[in-house]
C-alpha positions as YAML, in Angstrom:
chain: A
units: angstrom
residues:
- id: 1
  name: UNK
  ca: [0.00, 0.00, 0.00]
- id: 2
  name: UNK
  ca: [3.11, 2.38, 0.53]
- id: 3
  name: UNK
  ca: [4.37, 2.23, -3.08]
- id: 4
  name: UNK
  ca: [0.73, 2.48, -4.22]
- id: 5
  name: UNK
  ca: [-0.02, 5.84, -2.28]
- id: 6
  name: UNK
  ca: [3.72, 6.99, -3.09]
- id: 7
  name: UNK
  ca: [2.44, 7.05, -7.03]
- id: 8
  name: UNK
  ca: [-0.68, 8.35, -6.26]
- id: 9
  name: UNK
  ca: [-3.29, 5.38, -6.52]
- id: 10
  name: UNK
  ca: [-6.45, 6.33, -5.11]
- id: 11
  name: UNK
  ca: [-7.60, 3.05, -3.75]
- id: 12
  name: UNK
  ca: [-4.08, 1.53, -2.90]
- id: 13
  name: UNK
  ca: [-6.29, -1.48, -0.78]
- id: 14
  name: UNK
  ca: [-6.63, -3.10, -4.12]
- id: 15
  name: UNK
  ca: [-2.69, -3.72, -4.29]
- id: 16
  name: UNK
  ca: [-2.78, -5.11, -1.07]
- id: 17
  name: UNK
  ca: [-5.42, -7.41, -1.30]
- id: 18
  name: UNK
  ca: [-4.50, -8.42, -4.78]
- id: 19
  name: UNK
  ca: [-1.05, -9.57, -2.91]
- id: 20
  name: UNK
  ca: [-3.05, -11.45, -0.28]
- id: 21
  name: UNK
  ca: [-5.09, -13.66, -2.92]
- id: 22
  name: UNK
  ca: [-2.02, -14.50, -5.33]
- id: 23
  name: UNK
  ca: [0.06, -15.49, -2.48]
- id: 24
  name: UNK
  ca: [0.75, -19.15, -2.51]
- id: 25
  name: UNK
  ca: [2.81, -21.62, -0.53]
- id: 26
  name: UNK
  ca: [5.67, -21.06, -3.40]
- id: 27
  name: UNK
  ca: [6.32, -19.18, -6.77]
- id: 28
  name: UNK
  ca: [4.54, -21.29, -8.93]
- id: 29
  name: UNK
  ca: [1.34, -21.44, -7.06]
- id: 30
  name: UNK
  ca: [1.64, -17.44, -6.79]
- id: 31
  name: UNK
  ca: [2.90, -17.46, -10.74]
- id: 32
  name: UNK
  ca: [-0.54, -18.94, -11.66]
- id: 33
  name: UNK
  ca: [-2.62, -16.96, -9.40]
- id: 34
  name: UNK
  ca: [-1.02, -13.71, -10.87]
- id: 35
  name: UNK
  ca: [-1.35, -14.88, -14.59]
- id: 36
  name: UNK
  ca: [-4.91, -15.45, -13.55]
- id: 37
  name: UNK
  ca: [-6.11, -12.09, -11.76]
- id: 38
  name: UNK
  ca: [-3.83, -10.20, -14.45]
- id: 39
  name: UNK
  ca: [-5.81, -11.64, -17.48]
- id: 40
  name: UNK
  ca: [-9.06, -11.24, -15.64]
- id: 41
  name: UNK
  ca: [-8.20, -7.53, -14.91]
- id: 42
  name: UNK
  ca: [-7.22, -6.60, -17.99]
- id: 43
  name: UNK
  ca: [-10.27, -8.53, -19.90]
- id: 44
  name: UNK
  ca: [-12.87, -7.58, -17.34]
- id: 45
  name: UNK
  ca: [-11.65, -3.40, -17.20]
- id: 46
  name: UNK
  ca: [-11.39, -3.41, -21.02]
- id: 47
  name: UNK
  ca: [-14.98, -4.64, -21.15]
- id: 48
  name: UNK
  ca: [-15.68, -2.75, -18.45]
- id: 49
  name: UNK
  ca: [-14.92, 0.42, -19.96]
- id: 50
  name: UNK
  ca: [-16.69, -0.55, -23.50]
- id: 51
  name: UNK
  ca: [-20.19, -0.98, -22.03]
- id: 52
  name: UNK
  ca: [-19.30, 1.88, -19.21]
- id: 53
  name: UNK
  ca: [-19.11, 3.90, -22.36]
- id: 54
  name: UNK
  ca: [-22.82, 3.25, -22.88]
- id: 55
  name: UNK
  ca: [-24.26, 3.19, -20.01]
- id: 56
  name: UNK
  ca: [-21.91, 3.52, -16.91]
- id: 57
  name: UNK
  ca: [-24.34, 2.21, -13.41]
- id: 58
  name: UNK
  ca: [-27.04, 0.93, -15.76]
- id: 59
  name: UNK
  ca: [-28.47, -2.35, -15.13]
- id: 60
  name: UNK
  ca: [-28.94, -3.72, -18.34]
- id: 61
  name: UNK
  ca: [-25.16, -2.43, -19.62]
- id: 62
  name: UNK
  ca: [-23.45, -3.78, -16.46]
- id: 63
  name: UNK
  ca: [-25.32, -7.46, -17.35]
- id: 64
  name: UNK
  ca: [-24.19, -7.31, -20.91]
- id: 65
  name: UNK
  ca: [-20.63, -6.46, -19.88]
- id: 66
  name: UNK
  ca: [-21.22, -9.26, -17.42]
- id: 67
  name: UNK
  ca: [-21.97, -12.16, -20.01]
- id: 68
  name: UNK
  ca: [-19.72, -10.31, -22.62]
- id: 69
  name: UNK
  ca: [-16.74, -10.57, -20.57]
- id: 70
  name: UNK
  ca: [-17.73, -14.62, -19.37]
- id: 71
  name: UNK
  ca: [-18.05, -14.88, -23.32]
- id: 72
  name: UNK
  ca: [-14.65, -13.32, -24.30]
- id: 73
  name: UNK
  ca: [-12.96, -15.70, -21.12]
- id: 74
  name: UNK
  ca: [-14.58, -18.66, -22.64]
- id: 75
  name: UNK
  ca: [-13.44, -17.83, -25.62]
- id: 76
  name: UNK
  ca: [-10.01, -17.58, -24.81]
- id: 77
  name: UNK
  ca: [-9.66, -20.36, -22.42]
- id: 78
  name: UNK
  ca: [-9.50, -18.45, -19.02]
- id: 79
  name: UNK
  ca: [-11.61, -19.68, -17.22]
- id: 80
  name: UNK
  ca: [-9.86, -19.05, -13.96]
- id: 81
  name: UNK
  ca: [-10.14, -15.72, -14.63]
- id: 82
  name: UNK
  ca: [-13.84, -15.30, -15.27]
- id: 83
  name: UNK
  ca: [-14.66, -14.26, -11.80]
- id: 84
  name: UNK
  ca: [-11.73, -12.07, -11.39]
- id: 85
  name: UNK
  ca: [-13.33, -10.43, -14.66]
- id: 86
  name: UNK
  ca: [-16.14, -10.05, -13.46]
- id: 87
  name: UNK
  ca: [-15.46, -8.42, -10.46]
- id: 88
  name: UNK
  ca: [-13.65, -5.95, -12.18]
- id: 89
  name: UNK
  ca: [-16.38, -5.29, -14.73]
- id: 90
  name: UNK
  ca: [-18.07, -4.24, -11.57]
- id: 91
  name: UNK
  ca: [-15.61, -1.93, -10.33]
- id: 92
  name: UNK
  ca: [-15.44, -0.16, -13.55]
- id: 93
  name: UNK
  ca: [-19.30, 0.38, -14.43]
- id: 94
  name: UNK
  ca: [-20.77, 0.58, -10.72]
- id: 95
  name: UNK
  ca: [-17.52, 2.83, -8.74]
- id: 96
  name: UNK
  ca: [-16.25, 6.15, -9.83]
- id: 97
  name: UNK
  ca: [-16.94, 9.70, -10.30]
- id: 98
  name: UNK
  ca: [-15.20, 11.06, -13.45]
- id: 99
  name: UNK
  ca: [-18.02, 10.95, -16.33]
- id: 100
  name: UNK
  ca: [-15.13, 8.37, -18.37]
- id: 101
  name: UNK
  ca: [-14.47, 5.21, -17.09]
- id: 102
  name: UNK
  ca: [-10.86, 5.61, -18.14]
- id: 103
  name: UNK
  ca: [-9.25, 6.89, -15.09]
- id: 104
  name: UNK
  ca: [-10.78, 3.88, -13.54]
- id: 105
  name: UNK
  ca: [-9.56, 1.58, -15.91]
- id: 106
  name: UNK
  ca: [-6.05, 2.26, -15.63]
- id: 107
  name: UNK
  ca: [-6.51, 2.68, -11.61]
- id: 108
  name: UNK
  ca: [-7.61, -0.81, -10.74]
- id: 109
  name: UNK
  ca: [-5.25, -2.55, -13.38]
- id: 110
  name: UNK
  ca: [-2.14, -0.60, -11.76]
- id: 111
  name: UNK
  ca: [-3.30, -1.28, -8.24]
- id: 112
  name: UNK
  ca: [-4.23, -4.92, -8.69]
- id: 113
  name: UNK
  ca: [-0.36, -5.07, -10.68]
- id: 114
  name: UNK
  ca: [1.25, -3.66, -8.05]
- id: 115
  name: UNK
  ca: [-0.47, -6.12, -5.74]
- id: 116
  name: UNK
  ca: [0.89, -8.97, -7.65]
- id: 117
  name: UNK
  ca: [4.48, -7.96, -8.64]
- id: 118
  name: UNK
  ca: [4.62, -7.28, -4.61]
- id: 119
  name: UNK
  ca: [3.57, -10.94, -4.39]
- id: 120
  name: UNK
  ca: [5.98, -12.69, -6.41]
- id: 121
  name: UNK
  ca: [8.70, -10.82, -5.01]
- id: 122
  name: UNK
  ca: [7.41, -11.73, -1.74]
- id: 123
  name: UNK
  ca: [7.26, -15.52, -2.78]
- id: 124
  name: UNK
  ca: [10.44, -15.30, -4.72]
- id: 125
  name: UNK
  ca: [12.33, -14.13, -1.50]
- id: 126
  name: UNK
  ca: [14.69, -17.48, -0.32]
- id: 127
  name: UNK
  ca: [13.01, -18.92, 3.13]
- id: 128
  name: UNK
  ca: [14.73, -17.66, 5.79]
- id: 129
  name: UNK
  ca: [16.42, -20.30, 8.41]
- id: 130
  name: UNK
  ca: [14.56, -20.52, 11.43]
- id: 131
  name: UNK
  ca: [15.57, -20.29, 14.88]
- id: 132
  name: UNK
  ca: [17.27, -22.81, 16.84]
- id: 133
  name: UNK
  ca: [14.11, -23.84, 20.04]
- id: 134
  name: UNK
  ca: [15.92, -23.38, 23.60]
...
């Protein structure tokens, strides 16, 4: 949360708990968590910002983008990143106060970044040794 409110991300949370739900038990487990809430965030703000375009906090735009973006993760074989898609869909076309979705966009996609390049240098980090018991 300190690098995000050092570069001026206005909801810095979403770094840190985009680090809490890629961390695994060991790179590769974090690896594939990232790959998964990346692609998700980037599909899911992209098609947020489409149908936000249209008709930013209305029902029937925010369901389109909805199956839209569960289309375009079918297509594309991420499954694993459908509800991470969704969610961001959300954040797009239901948050925000700037009449474009834009600023928005590129917000949650650096936050939820940051989140996850702090989490696989985190899991990249050699254990440390532990203590000797007395």
């Amino acid at each position: 949360m300190y690098i995000a409110d050092l570069v001026n991300l206005p909801q810095a949370y979403w770094a840190a708990i985009s680090a809490l739900v890629v961390m695994g038990a060991d790179v590769g487990e974090t690896f594939k968590a990232s790959r998964d809430r990346l692609s998700g965030t980037a599909i899911g703000a992209v098609t947020g910002g489409i149908f936000a375009f249209f008709g930013r906090r209305h029902l029937l735009w925010f369901a389109l983008a909805v199956c839209a973006t569960a289309l375009l993760c079918e297509a594309l074989k991420l499954k694993q990143s459908l509800r991470l898609a969704g969610v961001t869909v959300a954040v797009i076309m239901l948050t925000g106060d700037s009449p474009s979705p834009v600023p928005t966009m590129i917000h949650r996609f650096l936050e939820v970044s940051l989140g996850i390049v702090v989490a696989l240098v985190i899991s990249a980090l050699p254990p440390r040794a532990s203590e000797p018991s007395s």
